[in-house]
C-alpha positions as CSV (number, residue, x, y, z in Angstrom):
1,X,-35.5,59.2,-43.3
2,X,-36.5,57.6,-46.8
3,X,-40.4,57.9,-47.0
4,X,-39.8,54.0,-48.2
5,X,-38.8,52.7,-45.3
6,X,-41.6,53.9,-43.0
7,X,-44.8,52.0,-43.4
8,X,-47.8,52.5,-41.3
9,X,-51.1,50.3,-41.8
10,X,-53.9,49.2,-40.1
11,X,-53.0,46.1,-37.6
12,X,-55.5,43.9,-34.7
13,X,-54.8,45.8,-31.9
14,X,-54.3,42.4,-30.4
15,X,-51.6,41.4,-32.3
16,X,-48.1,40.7,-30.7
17,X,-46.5,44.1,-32.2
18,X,-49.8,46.0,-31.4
19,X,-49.5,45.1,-27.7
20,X,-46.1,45.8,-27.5
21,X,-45.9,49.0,-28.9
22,X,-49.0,49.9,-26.1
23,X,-46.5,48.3,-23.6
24,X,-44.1,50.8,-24.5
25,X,-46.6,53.8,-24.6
26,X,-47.7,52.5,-20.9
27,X,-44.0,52.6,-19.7
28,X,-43.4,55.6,-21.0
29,X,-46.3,57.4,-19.4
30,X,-45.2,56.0,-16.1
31,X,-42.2,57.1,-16.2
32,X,-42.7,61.0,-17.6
33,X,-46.1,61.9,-15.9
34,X,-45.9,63.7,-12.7
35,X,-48.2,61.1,-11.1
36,X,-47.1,58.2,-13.0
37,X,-49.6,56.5,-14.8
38,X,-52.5,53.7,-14.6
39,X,-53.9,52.6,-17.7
40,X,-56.7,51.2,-15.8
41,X,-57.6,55.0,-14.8
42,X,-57.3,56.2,-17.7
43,X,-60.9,55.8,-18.0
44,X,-60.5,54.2,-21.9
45,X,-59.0,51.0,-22.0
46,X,-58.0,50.1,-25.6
47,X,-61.0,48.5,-26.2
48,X,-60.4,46.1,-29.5
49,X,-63.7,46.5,-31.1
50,X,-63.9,50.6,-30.6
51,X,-60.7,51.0,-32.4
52,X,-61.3,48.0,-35.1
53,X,-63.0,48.8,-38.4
54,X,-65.9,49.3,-39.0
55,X,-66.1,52.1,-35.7
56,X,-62.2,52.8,-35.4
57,X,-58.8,51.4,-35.9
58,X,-55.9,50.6,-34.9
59,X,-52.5,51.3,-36.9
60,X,-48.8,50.4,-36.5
61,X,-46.2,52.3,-37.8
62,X,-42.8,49.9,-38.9
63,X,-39.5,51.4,-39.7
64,X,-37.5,48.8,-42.1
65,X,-40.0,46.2,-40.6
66,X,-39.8,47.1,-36.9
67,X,-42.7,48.4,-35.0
68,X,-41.8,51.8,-33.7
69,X,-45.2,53.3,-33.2
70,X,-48.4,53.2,-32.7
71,X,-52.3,54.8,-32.9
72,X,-55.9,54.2,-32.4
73,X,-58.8,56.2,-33.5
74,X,-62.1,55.5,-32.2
75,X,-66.0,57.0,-32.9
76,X,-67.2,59.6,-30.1
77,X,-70.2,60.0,-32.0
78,X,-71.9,60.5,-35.6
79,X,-69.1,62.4,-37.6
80,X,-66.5,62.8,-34.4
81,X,-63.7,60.6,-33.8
82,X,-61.0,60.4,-31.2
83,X,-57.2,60.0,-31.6
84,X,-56.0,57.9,-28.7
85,X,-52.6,55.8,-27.8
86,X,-50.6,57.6,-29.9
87,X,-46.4,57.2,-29.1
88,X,-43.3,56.8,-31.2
89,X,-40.4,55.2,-29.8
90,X,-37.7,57.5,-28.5
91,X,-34.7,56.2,-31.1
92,X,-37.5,57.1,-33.9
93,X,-38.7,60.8,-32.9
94,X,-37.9,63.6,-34.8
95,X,-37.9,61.4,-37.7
96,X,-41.7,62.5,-38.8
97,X,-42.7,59.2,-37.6
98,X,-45.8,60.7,-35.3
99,X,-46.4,63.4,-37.9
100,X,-46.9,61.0,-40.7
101,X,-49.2,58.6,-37.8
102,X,-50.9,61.5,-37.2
103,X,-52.0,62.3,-41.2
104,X,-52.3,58.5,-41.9
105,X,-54.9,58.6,-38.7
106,X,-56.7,61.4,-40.0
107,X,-56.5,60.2,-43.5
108,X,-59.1,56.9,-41.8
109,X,-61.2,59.1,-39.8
110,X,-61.9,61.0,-43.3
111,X,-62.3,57.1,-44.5
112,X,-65.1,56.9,-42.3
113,X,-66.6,59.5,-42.1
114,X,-65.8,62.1,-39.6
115,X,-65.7,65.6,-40.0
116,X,-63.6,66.2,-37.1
117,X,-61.4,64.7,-34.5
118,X,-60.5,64.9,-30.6
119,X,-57.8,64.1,-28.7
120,X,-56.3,64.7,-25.0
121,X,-52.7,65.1,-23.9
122,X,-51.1,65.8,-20.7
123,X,-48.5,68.9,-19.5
124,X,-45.9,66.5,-19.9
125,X,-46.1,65.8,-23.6
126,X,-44.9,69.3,-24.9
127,X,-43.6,67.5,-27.9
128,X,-47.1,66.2,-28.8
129,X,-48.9,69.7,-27.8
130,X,-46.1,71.1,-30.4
131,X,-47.4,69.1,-32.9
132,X,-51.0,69.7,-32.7
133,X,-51.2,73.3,-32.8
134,X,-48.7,72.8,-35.7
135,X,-51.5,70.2,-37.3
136,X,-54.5,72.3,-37.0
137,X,-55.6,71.5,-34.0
138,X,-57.3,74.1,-31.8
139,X,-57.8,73.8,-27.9
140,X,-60.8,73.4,-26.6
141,X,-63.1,72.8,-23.6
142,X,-63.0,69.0,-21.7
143,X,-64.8,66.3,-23.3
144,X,-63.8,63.4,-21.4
145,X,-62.9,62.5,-17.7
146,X,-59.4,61.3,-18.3
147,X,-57.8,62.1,-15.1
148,X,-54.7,62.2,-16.8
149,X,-55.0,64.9,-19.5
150,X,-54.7,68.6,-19.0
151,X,-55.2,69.9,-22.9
152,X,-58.1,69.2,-24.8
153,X,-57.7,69.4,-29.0
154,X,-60.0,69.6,-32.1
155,X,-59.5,69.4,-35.8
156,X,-62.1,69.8,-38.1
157,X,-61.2,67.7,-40.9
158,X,-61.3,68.8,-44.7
């Protein structure tokens, strides 16, 4: 893929492509999880101020225009941050789509502020628990009550 023709920037998570990449990560999840999926029990709704600057954001990635992923970060706490919503669409992956979200969503967090950054996942994603560990990210003990993760990661940032 030409680094040119990936772009990835900061976007209202209540615009139309923002929803509809989150409609797509919903779907997804529903169909790969064991126990399908509820956003609604997910126990963190993408709440548009959390995950707009000045505590968060929200970023699309576009592919020659088109919206093929998506990513929210969002302040636990003074110097903590939390990755959330994070999905690539299936024709895109293996592209370095997610890896480049992944930097450009660290890359804010740095931005503002935050030392380090958490994230969940569940079994199902072994893809995404790939690319953690691969990133830096080190496992650690539950910090939230998502009913739907079964992996708990940290990076400290540099």
């Amino acid at each position: 893929m030409e680094s040119s023709s990936l772009s990835i920037a900061i976007e209202p998570p209540y615009s139309a492509d923002a929803r509809a990449c989150l409609g797509a990560y919903v779907a997804e999840l529903a169909e790969r999880f064991e126990a399908a999926f509820d956003p609604n029990q997910s126990k963190w709704a993408p709440d548009d101020a959390a995950i707009s600057p000045p505590s968060g954001c929200f970023l699309v990635a576009r592919l020659d225009g088109r919206p093929v992923g998506c990513g929210a970060l969002r302040t636990l706490g003074p110097g903590v941050g939390e990755i959330k919503r994070m999905w690539v669409h299936r024709e895109t992956r293996g592209r370095g789509v997610a890896w480049r979200m992944l930097e450009a969503l660290e890359a804010h967090a740095r931005g503002l502020g935050m030392t380090r950054v958490r994230l969940d996942t569940n079994r199902a994603l072994t893809q995404a628990q790939a690319m953690y560990l691969k990133a830096g990210y080190v496992e650690i003990e539950r910090f939230n009550d998502n009913p739907y993760a079964d992996f708990w990661y940290e990076k400290v940032l540099s």
